[in-house]
Residue frames as qw, qx, qy, qz and C-alpha x, y, z in Angstrom:
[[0.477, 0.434, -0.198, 0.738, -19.47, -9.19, -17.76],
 [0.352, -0.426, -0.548, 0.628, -18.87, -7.48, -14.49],
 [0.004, -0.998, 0.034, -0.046, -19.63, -3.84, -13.89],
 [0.501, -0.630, 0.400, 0.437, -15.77, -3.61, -12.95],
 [0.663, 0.041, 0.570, 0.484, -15.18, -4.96, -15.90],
 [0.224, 0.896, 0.349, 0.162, -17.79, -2.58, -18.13],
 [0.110, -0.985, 0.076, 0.110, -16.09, 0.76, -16.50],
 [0.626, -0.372, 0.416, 0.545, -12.17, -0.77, -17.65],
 [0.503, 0.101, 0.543, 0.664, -13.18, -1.24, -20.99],
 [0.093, 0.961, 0.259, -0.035, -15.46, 1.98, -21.14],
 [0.531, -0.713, 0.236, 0.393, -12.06, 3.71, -20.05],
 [0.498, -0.009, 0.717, 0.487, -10.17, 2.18, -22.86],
 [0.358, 0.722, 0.478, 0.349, -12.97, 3.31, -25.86],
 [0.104, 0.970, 0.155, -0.155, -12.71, 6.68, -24.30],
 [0.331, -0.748, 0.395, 0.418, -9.29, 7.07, -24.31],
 [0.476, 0.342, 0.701, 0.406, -9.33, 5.86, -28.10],
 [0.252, 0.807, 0.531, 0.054, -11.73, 7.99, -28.82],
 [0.176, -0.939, 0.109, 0.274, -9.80, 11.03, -27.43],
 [0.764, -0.011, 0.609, 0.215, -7.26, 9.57, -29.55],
 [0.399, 0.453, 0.753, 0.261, -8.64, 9.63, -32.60],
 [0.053, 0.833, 0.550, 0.025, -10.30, 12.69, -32.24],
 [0.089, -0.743, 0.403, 0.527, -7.10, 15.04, -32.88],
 [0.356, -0.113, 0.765, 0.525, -6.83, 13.19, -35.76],
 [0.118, -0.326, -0.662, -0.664, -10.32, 13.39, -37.13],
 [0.088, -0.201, -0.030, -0.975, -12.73, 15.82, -36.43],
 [0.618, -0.246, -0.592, -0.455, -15.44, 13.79, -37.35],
 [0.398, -0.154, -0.822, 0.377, -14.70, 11.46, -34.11],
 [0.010, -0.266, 0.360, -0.894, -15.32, 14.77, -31.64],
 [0.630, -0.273, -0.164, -0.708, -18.81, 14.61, -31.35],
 [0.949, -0.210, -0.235, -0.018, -19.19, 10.63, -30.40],
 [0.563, 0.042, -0.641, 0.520, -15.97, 11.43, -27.78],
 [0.183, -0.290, 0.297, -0.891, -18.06, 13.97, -26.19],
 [0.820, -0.224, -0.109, -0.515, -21.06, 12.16, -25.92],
 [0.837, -0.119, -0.472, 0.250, -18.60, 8.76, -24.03],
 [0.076, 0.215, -0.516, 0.826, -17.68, 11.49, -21.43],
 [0.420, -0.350, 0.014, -0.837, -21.46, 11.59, -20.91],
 [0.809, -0.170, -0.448, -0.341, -21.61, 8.09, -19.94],
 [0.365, -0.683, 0.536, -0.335, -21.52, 7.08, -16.53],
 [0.198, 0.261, -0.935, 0.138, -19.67, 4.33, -14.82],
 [0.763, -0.350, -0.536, -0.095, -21.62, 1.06, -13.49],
 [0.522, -0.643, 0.334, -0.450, -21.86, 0.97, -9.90],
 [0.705, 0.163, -0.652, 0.227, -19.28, -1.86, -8.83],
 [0.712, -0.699, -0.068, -0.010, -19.77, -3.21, -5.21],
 [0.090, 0.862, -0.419, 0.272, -16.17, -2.38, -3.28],
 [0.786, -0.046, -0.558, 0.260, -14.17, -5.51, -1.98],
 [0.748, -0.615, -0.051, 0.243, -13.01, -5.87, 1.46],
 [0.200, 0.864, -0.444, 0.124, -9.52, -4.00, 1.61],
 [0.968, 0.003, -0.109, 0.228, -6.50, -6.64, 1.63],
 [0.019, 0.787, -0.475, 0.393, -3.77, -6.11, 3.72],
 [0.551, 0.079, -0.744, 0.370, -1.25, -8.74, 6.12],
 [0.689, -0.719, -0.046, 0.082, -2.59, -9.28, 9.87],
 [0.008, -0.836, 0.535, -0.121, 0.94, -7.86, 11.82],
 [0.863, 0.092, 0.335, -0.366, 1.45, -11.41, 11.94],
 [0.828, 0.292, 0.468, 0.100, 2.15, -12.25, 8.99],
 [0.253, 0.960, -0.109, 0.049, 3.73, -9.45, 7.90],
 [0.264, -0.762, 0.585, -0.091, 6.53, -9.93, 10.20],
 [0.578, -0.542, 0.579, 0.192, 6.81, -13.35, 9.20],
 [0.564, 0.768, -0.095, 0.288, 6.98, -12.54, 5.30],
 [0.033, 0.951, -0.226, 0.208, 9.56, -10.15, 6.74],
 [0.504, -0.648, 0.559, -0.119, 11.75, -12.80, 8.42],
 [0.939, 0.063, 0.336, -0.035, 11.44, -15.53, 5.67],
 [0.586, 0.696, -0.348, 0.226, 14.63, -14.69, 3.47],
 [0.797, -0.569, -0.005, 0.202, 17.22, -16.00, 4.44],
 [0.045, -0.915, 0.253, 0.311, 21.16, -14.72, 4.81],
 [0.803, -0.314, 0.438, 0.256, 23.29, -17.21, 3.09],
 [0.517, 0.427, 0.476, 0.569, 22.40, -16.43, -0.51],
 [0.188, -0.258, -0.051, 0.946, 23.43, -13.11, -1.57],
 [0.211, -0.313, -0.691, -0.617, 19.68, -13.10, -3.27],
 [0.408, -0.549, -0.695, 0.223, 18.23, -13.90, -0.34],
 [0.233, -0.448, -0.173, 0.845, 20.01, -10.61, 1.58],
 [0.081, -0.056, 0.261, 0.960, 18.68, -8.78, -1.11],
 [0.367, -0.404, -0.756, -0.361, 15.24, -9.99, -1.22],
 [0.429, -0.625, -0.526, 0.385, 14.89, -9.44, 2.39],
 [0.081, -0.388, -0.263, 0.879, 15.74, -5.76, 1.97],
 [0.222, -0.065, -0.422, -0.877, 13.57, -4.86, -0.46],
 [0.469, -0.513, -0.651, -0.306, 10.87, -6.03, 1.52],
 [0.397, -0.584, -0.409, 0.578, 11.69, -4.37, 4.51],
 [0.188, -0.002, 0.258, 0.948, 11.61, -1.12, 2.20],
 [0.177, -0.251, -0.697, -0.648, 9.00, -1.63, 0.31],
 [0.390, -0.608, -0.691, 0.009, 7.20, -2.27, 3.64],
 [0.236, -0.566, -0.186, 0.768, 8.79, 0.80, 5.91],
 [0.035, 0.321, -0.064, -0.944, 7.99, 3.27, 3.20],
 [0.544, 0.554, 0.557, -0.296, 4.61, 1.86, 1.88],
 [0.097, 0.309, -0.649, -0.688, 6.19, 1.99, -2.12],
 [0.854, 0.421, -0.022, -0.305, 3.97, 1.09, -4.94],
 [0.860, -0.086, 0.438, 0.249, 5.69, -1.81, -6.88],
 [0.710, 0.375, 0.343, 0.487, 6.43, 0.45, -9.32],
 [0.215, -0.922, 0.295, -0.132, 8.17, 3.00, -7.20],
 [0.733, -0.431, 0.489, 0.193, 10.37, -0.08, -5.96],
 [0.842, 0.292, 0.228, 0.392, 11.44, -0.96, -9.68],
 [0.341, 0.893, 0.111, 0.272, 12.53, 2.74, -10.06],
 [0.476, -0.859, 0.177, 0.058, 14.71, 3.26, -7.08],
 [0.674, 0.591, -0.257, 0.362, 18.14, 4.40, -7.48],
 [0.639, -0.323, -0.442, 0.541, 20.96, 4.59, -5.12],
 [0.333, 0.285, -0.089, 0.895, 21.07, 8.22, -5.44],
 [0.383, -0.617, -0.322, -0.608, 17.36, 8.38, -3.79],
 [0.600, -0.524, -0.355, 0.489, 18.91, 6.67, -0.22],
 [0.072, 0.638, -0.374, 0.670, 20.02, 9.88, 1.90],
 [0.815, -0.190, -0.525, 0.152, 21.14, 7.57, 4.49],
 [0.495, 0.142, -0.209, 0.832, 23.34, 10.70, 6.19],
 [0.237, -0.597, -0.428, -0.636, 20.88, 12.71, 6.19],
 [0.152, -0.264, 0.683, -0.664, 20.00, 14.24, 9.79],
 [0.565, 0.049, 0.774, -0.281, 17.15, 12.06, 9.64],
 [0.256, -0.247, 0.748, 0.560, 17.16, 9.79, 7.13],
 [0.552, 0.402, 0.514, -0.520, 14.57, 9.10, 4.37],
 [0.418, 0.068, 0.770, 0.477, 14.28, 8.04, 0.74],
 [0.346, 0.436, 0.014, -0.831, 12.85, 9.82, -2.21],
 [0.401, -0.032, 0.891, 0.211, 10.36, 8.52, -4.36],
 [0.021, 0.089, -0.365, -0.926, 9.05, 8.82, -7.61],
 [0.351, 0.395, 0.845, -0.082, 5.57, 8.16, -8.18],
 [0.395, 0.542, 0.578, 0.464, 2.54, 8.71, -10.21],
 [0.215, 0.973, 0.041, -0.074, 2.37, 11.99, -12.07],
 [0.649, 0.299, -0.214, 0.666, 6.40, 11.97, -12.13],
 [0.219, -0.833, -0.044, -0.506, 5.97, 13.42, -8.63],
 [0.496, 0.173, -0.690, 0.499, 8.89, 13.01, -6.01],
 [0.561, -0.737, -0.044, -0.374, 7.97, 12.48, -2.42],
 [0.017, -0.510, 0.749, -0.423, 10.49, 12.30, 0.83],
 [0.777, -0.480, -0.224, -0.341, 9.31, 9.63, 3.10],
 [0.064, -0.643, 0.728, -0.230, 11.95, 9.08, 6.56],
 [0.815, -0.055, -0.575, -0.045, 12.73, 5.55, 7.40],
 [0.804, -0.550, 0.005, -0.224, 13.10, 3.94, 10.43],
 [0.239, -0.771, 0.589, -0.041, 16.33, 3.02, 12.27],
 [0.843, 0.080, 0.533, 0.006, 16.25, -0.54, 11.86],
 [0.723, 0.672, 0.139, 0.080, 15.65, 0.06, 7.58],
 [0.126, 0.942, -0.290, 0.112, 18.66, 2.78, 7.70],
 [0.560, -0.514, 0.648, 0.043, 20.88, -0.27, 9.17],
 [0.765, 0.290, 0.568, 0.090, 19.87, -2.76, 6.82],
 [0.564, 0.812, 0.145, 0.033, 20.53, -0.41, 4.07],
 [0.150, -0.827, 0.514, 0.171, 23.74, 0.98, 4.89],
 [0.539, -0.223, 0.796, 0.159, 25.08, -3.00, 4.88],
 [0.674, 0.569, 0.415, 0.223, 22.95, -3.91, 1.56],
 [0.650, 0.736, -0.079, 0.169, 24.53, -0.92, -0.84],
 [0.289, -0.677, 0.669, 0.102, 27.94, -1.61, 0.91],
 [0.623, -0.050, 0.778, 0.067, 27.43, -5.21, -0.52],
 [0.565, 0.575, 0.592, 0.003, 25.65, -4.68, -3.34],
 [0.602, 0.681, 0.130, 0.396, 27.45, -1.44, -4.83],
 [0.647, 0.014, -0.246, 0.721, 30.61, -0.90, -2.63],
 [0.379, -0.503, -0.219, 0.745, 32.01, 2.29, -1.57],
 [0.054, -0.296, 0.321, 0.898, 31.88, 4.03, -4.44],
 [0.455, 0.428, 0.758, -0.188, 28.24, 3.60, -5.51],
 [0.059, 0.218, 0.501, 0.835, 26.85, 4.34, -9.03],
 [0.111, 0.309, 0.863, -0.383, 24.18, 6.44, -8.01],
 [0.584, 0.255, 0.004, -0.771, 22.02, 6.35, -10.94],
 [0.411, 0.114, -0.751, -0.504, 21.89, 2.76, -10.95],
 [0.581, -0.421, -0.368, -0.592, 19.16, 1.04, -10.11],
 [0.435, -0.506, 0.548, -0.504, 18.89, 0.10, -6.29],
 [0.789, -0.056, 0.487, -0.371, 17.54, -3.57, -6.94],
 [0.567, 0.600, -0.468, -0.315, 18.91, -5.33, -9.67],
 [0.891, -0.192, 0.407, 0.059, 19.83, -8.68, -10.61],
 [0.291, -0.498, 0.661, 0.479, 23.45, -9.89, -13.07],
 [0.862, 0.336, 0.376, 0.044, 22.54, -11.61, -16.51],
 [0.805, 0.245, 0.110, 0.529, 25.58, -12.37, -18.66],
 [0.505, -0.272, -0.080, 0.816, 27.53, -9.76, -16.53],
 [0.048, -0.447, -0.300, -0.841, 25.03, -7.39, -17.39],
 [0.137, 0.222, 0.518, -0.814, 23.43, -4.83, -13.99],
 [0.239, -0.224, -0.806, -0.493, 19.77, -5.21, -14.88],
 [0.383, -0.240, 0.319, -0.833, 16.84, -3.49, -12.61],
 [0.090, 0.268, 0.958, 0.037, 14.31, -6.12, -11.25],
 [0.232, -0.156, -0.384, -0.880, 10.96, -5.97, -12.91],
 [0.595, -0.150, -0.002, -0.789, 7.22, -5.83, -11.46],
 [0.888, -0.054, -0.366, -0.272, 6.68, -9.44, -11.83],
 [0.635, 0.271, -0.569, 0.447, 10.08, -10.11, -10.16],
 [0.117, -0.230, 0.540, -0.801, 9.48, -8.03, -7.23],
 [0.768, -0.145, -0.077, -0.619, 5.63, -9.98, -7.26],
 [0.918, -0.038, -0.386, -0.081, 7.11, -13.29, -7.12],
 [0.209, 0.476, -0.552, 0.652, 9.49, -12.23, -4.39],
 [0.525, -0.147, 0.391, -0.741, 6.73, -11.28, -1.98],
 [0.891, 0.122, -0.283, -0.332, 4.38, -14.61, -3.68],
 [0.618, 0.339, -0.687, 0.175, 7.90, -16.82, -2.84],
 [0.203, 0.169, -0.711, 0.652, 8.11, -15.95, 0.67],
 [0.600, -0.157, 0.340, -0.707, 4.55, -16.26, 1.55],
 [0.842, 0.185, -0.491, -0.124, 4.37, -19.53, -0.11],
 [0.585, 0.236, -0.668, 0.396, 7.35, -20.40, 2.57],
 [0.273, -0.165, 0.487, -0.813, 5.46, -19.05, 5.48],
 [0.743, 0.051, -0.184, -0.641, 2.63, -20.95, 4.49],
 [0.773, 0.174, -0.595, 0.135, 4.66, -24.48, 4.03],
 [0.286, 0.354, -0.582, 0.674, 5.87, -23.60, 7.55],
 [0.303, -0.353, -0.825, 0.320, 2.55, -23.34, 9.19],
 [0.057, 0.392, 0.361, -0.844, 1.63, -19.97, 9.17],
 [0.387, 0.643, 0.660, 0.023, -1.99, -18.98, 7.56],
 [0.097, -0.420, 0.147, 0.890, -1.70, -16.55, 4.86],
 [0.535, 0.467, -0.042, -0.703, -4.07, -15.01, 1.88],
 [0.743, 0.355, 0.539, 0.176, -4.66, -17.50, -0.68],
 [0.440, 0.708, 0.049, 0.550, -3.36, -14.30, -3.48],
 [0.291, -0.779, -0.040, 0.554, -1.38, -11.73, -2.49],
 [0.590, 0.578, 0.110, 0.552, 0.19, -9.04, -4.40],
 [0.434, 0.289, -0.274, 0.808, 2.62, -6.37, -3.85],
 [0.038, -0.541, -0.106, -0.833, 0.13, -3.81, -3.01],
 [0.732, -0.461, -0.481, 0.139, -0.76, -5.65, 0.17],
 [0.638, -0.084, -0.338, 0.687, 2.47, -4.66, 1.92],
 [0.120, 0.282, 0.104, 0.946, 2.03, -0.80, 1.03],
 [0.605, -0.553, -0.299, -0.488, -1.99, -1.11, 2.55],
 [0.781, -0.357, -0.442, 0.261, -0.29, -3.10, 5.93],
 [0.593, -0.092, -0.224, 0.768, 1.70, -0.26, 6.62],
 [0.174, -0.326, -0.187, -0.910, -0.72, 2.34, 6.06],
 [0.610, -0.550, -0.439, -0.364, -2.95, 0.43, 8.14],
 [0.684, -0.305, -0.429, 0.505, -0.77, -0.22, 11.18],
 [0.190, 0.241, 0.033, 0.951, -0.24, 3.90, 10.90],
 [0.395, -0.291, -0.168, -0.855, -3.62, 4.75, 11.14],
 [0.810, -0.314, -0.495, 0.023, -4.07, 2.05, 13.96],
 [0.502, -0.207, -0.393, 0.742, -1.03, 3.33, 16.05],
 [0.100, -0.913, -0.277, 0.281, -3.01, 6.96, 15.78],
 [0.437, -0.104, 0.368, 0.814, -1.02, 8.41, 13.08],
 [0.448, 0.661, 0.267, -0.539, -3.38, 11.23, 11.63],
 [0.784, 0.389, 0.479, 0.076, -4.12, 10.87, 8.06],
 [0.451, 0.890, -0.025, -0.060, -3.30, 14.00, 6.55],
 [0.254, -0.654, 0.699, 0.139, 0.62, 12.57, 7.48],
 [0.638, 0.079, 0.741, 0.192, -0.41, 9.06, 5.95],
 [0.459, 0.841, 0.212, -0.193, -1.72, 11.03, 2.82],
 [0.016, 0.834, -0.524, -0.175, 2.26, 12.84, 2.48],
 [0.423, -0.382, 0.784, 0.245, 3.67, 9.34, 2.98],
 [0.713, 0.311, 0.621, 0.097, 1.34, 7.26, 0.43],
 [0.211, -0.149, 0.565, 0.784, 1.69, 10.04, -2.14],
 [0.070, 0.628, 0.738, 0.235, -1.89, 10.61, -2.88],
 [0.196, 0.356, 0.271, 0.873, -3.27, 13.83, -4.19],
 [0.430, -0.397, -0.078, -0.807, -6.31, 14.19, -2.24],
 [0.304, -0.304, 0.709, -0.559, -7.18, 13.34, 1.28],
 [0.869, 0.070, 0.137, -0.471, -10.54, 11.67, 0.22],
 [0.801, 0.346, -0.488, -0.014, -8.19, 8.65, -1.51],
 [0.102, 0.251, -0.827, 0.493, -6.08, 8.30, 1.85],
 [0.503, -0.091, 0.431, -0.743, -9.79, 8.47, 4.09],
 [0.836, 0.225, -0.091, -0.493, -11.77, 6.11, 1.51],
 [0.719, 0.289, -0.632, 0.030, -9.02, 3.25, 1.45],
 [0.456, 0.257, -0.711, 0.470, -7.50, 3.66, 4.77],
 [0.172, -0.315, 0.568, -0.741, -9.62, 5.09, 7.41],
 [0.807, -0.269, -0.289, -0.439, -11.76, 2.14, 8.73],
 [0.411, -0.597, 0.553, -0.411, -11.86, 0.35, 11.36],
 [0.369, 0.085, -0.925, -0.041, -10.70, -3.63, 11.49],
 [0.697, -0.415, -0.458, -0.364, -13.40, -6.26, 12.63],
 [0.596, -0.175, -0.473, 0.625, -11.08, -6.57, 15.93],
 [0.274, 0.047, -0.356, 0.892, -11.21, -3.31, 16.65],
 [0.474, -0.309, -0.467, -0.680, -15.20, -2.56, 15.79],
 [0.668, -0.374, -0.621, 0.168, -15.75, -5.28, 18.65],
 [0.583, -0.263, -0.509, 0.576, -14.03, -3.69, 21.13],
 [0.036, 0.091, -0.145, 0.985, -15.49, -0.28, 20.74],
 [0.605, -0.335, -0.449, -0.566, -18.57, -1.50, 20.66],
 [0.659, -0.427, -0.586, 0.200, -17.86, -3.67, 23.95],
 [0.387, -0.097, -0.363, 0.842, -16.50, -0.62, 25.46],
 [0.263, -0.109, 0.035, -0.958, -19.63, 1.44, 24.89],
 [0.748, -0.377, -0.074, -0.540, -21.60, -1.07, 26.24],
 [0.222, 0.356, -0.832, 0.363, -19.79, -2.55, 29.01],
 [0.367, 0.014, 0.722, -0.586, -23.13, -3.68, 31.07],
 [0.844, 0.349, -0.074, -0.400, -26.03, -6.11, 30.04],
 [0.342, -0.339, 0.871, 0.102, -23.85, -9.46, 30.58],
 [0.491, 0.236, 0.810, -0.215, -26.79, -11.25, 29.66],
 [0.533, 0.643, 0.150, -0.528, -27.72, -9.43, 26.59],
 [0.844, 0.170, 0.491, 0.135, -27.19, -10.86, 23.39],
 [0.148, 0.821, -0.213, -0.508, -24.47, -9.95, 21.08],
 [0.662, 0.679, 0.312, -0.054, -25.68, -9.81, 17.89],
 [0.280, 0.900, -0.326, -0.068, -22.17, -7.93, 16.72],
 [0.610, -0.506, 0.597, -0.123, -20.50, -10.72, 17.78],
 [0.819, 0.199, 0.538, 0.003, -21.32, -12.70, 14.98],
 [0.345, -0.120, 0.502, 0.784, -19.19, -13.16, 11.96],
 [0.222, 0.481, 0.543, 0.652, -21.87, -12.20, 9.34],
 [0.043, -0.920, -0.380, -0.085, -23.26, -8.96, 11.33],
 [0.358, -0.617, 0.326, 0.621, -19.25, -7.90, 12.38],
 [0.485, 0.203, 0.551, 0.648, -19.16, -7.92, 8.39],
 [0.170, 0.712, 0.574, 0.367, -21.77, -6.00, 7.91],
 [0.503, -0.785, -0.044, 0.359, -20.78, -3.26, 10.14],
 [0.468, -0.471, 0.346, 0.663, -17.30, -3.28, 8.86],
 [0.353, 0.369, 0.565, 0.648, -18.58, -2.92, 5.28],
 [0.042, 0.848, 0.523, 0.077, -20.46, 0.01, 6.60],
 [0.360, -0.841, 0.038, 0.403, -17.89, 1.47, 7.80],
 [0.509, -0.254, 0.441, 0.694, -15.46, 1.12, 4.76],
 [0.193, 0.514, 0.557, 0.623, -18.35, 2.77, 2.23],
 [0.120, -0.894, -0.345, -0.258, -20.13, 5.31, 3.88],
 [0.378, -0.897, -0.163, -0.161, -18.00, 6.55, 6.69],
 [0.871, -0.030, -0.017, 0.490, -14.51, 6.60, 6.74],
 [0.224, 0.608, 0.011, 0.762, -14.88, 10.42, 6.40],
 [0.393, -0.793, -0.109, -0.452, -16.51, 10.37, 9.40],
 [0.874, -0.308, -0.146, 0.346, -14.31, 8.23, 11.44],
 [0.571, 0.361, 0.032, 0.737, -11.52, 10.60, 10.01],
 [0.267, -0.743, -0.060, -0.611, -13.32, 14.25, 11.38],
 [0.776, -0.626, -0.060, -0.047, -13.39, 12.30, 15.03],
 [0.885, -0.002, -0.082, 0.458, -10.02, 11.83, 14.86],
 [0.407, 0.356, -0.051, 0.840, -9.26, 15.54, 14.12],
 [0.351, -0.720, -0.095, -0.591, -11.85, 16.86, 16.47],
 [0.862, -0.367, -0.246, 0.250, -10.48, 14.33, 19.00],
 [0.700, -0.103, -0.202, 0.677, -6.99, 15.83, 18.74],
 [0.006, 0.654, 0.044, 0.755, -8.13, 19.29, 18.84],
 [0.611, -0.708, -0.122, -0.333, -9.91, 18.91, 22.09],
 [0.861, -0.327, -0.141, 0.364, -6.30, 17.62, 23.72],
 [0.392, 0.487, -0.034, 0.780, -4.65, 20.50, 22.39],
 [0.360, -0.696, -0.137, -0.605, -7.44, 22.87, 24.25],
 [0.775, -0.607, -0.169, 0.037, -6.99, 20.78, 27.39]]
């Protein structure tokens, strides 16, 4: 059994226990003592997210004819412009667009039942206008669900899996087409690609933090702030631009790994500090 696994189903007993233990008394003791027990150390995967690539041509593979299609294709151009969890996207309602707005932006619920703004991009704020003109006229109901599919003339939100095999359908068809994509994907991909491209273009975190909806900076820094093996290279070649002849050793795939795994466990605060000590020092100038 993994460690990953060990610390799920630890989780699980405890939350039994706690459980239990308003019910009978007895329990208390033996739930206090499963608070005392720590979690297995589980090594941290590589973070999974779409090269820009591939992103864009997910983002182009729906097509317009079927009125599925049109709908498929926005909800991935959401889902991607406001980095949504997959289960933000099942919640949205039309009443959360404020499309009018002086600059537009969508509200969304997430976890804790905790509503965050996030603005969207001109492009998204087109596409959308035309989807809930099509999809729920002029007069929109807006508390019903933004995504939805018809069964026996019944309005019918689309669920998790549905919105998984969306994203799963159209990489499959990018694939068949020639382009190289993940062997798995899942929703949460999209939501990490767009957080990453952010914090690439020099978006500071504590703004990616507002958008992702996370409680504490250290969860925005520890997922997002690292640096891709692409970019690693090139700061490294840029701080040592001389020594043609010397031998780089960072060059290689299994020491550019090793690097980048340093950088996504140990130091992603630090990377994060430079960033804010960086933009101080342009202010000053």
């Amino acid at each position: 059994m993994s460690p990953k696994t060990c610390n799920l189903r630890m989780t699980a007993i405890r939350s039994l226990l706690s459980y239990v233990s308003e019910e009978c008394i007895d329990i208390t003791p033996l739930f206090a003592s499963s608070k005392t027990i720590q979690s297995l150390g589980a090594p941290a995967g590589e973070i999974e997210y779409f090269e820009d690539y591939q992103m864009k041509a997910i983002l182009n593979a729906p097509g317009i004819e079927k009125q599925s299609e049109r709908r498929n294709k926005m909800l991935l151009i959401l889902g991607y412009d406001a980095a949504m969890r997959i289960g933000e996207m099942t919640k949205l309602k039309v009443g959360n667009l404020f499309l009018d707005a002086e600059k537009p932006y969508v509200r969304i619920l997430g976890k804790g039942e905790k509503y965050r703004s996030v603005p969207l991009m001109d492009k998204t704020v087109q596409h959308l206008r035309k989807y809930v003109r099509e999809f729920h006229g002029n007069i929109p109901d807006m508390e019903g669900p933004l995504f939805y599919t018809v069964t026996h003339g019944h309005i019918h939100g689309l669920s998790d899996d549905c919105i998984q095999k969306v994203l799963k359908k159209y990489t499959e068809k990018c694939r068949n087409e020639g382009s190289i994509m993940p062997s798995a994907v899942h929703f949460h991909m999209v939501r990490k690609t767009r957080a990453m491209g952010l914090y690439q273009d020099g978006c500071p975190l504590p703004y990616i933090q507002q958008m992702l909806g996370h409680e504490n900076i250290s969860t925005t820094s520890g997922f997002y702030a690292f640096v891709t093996l692409d970019t690693l290279a090139k700061a490294i070649q840029k701080a040592n631009p001389s020594g043609e002849n010397t031998e780089k050793n960072w060059k290689k795939k299994d020491m550019a790994k090793l690097l980048y795994r340093l950088c996504t466990k140990t130091m992603p605060t630090f990377f994060w500090e430079l960033q804010r000590m960086a933009g101080s020092n342009k202010m000053s100038a």
